[in-house]
N, CA, C and O atoms as a MOPAC input file, in Angstrom:
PM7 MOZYME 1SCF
protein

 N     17.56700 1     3.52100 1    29.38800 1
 C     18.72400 1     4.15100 1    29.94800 1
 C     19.93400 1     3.27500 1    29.65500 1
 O     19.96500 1     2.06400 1    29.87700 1
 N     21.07600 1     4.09700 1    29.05800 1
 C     22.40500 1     3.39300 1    28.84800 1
 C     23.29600 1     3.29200 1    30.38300 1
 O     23.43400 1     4.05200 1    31.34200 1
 N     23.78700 1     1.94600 1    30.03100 1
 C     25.15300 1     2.18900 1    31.07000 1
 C     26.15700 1     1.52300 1    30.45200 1
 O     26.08700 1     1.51000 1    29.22300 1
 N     27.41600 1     0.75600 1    31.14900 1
 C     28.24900 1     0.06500 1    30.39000 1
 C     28.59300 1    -0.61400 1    31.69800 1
 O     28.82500 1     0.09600 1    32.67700 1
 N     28.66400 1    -2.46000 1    31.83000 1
 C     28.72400 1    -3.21000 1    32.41600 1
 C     29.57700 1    -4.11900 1    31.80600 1
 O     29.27400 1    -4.61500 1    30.72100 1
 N     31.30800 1    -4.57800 1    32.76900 1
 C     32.37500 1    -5.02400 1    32.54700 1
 C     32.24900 1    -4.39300 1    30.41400 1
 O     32.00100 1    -4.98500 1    29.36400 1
 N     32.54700 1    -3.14500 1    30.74200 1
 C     32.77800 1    -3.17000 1    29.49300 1
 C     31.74100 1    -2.84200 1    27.79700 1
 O     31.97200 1    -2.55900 1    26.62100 1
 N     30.63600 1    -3.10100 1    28.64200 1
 C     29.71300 1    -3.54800 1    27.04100 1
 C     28.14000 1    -2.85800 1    27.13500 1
 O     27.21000 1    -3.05300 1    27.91900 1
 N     28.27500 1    -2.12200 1    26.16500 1
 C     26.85600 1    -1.21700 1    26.47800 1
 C     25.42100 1    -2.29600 1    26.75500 1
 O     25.25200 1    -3.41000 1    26.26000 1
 N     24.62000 1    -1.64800 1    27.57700 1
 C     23.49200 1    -2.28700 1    28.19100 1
 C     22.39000 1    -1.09800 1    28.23600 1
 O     22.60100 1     0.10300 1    28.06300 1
 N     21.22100 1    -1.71100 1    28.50100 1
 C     20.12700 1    -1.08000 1    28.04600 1
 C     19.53300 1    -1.35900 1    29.92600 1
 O     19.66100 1    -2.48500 1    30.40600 1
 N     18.99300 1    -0.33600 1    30.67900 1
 C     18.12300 1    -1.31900 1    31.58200 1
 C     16.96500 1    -0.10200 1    31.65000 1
 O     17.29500 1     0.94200 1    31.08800 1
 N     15.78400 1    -0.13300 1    32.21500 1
 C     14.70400 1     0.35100 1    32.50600 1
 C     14.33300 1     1.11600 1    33.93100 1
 O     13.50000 1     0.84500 1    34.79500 1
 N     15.67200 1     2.59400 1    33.76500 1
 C     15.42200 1     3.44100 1    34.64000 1
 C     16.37300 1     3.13900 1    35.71200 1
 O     16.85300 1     2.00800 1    35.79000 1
 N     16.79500 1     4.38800 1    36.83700 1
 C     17.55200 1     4.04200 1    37.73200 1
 C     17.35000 1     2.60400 1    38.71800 1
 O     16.21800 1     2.14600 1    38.87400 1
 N     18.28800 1     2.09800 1    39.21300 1
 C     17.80200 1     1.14000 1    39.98400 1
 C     18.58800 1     0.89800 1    41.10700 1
 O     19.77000 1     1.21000 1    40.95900 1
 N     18.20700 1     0.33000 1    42.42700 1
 C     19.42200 1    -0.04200 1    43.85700 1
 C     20.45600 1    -1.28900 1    42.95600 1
 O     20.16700 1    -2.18900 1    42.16800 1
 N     21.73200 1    -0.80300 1    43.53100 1
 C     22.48400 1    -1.71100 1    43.31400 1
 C     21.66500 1    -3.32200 1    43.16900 1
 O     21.39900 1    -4.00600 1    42.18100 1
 N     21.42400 1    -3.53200 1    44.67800 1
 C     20.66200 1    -4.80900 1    45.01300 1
 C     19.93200 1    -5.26600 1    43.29600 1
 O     20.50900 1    -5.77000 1    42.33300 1
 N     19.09300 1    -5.02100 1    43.38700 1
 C     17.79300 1    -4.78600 1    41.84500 1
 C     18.77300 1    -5.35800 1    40.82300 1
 O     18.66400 1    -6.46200 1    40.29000 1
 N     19.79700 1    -4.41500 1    40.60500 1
 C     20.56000 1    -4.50900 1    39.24900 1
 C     21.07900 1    -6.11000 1    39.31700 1
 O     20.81200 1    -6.97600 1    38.48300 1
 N     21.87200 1    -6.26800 1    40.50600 1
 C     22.60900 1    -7.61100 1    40.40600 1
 C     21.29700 1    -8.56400 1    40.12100 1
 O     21.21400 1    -9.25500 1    39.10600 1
 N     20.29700 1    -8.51800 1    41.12400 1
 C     19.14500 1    -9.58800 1    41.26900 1
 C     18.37700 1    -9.48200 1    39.37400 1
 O     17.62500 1   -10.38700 1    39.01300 1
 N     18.65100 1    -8.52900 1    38.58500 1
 C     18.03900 1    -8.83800 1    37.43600 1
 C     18.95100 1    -9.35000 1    36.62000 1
 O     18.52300 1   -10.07600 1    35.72300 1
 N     20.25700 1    -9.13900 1    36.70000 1
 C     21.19700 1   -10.21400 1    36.02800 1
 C     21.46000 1   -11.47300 1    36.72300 1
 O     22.32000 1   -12.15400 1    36.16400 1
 N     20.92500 1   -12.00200 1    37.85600 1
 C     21.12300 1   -12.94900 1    37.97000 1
 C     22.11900 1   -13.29700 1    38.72000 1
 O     22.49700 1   -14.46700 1    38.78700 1
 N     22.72900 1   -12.21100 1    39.45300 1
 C     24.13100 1   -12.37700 1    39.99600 1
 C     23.64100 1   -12.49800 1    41.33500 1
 O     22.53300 1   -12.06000 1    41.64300 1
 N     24.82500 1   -13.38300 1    42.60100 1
 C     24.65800 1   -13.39100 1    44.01700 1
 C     25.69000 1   -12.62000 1    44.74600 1
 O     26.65500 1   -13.15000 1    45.29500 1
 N     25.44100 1   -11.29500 1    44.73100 1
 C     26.07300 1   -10.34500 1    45.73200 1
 C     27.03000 1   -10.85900 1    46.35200 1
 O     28.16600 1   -10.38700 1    46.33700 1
 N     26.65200 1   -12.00200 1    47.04000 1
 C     27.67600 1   -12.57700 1    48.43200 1
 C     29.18900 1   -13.30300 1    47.44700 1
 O     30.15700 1   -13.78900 1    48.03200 1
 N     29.06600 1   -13.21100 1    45.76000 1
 C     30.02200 1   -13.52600 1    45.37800 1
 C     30.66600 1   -13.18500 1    44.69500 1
 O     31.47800 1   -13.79100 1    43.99600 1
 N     30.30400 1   -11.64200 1    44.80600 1
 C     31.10200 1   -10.19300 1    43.21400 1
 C     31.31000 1    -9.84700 1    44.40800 1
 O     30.93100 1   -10.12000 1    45.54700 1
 N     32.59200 1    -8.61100 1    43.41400 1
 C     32.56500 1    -7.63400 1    43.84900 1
 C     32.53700 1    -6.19700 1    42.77200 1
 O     32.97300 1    -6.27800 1    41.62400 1
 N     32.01300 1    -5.02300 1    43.28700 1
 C     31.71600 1    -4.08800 1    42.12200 1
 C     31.81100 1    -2.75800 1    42.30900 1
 O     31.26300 1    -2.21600 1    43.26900 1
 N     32.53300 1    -2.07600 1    41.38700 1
 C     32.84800 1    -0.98500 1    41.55900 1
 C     31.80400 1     0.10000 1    40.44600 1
 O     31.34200 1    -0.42800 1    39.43400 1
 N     31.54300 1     1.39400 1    40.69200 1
 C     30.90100 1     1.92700 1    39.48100 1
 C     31.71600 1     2.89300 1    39.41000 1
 O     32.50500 1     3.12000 1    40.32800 1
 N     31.66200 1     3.60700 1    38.33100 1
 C     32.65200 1     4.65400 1    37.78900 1
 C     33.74500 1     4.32500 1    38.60200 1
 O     34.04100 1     5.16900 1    39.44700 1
 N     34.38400 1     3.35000 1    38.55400 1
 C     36.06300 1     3.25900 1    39.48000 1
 C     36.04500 1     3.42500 1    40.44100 1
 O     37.13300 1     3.89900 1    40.77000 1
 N     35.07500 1     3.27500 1    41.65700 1
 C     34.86600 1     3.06900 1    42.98700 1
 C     34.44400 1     1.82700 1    43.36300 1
 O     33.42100 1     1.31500 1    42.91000 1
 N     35.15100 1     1.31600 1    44.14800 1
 C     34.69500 1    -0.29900 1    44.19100 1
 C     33.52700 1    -0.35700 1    45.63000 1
 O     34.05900 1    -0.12600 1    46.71600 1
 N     32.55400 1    -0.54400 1    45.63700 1
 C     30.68800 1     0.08300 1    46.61400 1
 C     31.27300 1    -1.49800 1    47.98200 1
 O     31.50200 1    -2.68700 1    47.75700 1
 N     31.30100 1    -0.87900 1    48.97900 1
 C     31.53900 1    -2.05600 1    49.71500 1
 C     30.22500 1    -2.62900 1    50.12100 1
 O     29.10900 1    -2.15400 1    49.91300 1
 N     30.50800 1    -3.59900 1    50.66100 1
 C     29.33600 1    -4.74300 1    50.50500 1
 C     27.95400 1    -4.12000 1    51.56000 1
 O     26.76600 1    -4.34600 1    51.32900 1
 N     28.58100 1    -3.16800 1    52.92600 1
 C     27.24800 1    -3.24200 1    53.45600 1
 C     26.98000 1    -1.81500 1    53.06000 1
 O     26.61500 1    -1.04800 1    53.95000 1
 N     27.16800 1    -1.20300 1    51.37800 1
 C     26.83200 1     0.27600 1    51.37700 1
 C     26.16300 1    -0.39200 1    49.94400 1
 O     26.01100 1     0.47900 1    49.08700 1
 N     25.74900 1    -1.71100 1    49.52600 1
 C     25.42800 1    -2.01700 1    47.99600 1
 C     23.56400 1    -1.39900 1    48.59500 1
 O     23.14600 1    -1.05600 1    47.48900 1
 N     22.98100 1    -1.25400 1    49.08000 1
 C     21.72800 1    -1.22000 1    49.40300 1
 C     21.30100 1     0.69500 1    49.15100 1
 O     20.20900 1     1.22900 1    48.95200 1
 N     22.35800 1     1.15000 1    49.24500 1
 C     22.71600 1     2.83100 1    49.38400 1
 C     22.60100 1     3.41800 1    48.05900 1
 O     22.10000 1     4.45500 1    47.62500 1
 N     23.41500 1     2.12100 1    47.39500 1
 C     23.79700 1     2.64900 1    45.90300 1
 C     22.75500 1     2.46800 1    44.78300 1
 O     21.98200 1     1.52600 1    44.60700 1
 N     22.96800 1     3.90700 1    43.87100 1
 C     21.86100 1     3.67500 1    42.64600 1
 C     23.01600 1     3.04400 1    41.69500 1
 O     24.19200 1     3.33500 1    41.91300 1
 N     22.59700 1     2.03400 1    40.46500 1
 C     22.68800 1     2.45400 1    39.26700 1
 C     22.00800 1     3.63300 1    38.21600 1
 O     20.77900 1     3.59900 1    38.27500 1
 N     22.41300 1     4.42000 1    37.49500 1
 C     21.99700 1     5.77500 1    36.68800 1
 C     22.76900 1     5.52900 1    35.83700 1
 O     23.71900 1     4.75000 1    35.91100 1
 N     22.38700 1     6.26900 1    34.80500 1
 C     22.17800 1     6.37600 1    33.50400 1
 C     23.64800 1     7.03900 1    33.03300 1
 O     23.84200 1     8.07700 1    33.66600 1
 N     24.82600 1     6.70300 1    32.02000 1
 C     25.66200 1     6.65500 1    31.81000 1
 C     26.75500 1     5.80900 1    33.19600 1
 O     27.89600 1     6.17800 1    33.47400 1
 N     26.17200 1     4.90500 1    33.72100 1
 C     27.34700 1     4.88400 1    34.71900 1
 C     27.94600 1     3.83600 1    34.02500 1
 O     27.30600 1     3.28600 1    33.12900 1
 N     29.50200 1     3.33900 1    34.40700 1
 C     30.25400 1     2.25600 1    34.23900 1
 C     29.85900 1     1.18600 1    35.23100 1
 O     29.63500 1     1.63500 1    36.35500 1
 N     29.74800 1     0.15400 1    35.11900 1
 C     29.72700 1    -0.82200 1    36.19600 1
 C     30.55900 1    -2.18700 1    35.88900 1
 O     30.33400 1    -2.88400 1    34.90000 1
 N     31.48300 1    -2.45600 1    36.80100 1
 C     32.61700 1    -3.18500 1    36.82800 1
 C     32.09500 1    -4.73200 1    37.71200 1
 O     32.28500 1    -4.56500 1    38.91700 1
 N     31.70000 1    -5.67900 1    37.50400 1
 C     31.14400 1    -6.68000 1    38.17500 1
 C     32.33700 1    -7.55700 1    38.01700 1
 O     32.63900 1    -7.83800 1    36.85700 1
 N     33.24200 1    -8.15100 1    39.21000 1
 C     34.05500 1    -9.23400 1    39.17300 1
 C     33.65200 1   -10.26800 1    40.40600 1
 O     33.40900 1   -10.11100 1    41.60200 1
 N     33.71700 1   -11.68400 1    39.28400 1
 C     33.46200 1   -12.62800 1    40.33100 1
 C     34.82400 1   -13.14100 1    41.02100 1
 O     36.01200 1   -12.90500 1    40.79700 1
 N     34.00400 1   -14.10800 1    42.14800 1
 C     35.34500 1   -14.71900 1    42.62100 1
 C     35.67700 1   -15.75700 1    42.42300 1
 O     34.66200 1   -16.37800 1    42.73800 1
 N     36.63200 1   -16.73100 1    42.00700 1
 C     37.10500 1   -17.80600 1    41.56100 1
 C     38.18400 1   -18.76600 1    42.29400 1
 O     39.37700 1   -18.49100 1    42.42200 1
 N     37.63200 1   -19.78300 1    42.68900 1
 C     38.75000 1   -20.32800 1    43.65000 1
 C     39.41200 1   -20.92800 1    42.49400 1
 O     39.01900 1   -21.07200 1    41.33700 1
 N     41.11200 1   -21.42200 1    43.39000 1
 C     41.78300 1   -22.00700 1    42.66200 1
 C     43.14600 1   -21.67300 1    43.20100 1
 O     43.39800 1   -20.89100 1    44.11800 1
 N     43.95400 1   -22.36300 1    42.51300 1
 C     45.72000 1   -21.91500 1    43.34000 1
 C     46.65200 1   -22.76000 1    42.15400 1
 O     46.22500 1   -23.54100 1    41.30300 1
 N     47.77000 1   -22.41900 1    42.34900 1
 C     48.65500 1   -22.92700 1    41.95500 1
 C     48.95700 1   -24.79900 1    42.65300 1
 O     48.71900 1   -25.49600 1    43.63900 1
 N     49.75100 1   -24.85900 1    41.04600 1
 C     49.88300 1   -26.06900 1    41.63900 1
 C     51.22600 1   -26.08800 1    41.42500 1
 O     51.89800 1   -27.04900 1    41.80100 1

């Protein structure tokens, strides 16, 4: 099954819970945030949500830092 993640076609193996998707890339929930098709999934509805087949998925981390 295709999707497209920040951008770049991906291959994964069938629908999956949000949760699943991040935990097979390796990512820690408690430090993205992610929207699919241009909806950004709030944090206590990521358990609700599928990834499927053509979706977009937008994964941004968070980055400390400030001006100096």
């Amino acid at each position: 099954m295709q999707i497209t993640v920040n951008g770049k076609p991906r291959e994964i193996d069938g629908e999956m819970p949000l949760p699943a998707f991040l935990q097979a890339y390796g990512i820690n929930p408690r430090l993205v945030a992610v929207a699919i098709n241009g909806d950004v999934i709030p944090k206590e509805q990521y358990a609700s949500v599928r990834v499927r087949a053509g979706d977009a998925v937008e994964v941004v981390r968070m980055v400390g830092g400030g001006a100096r």
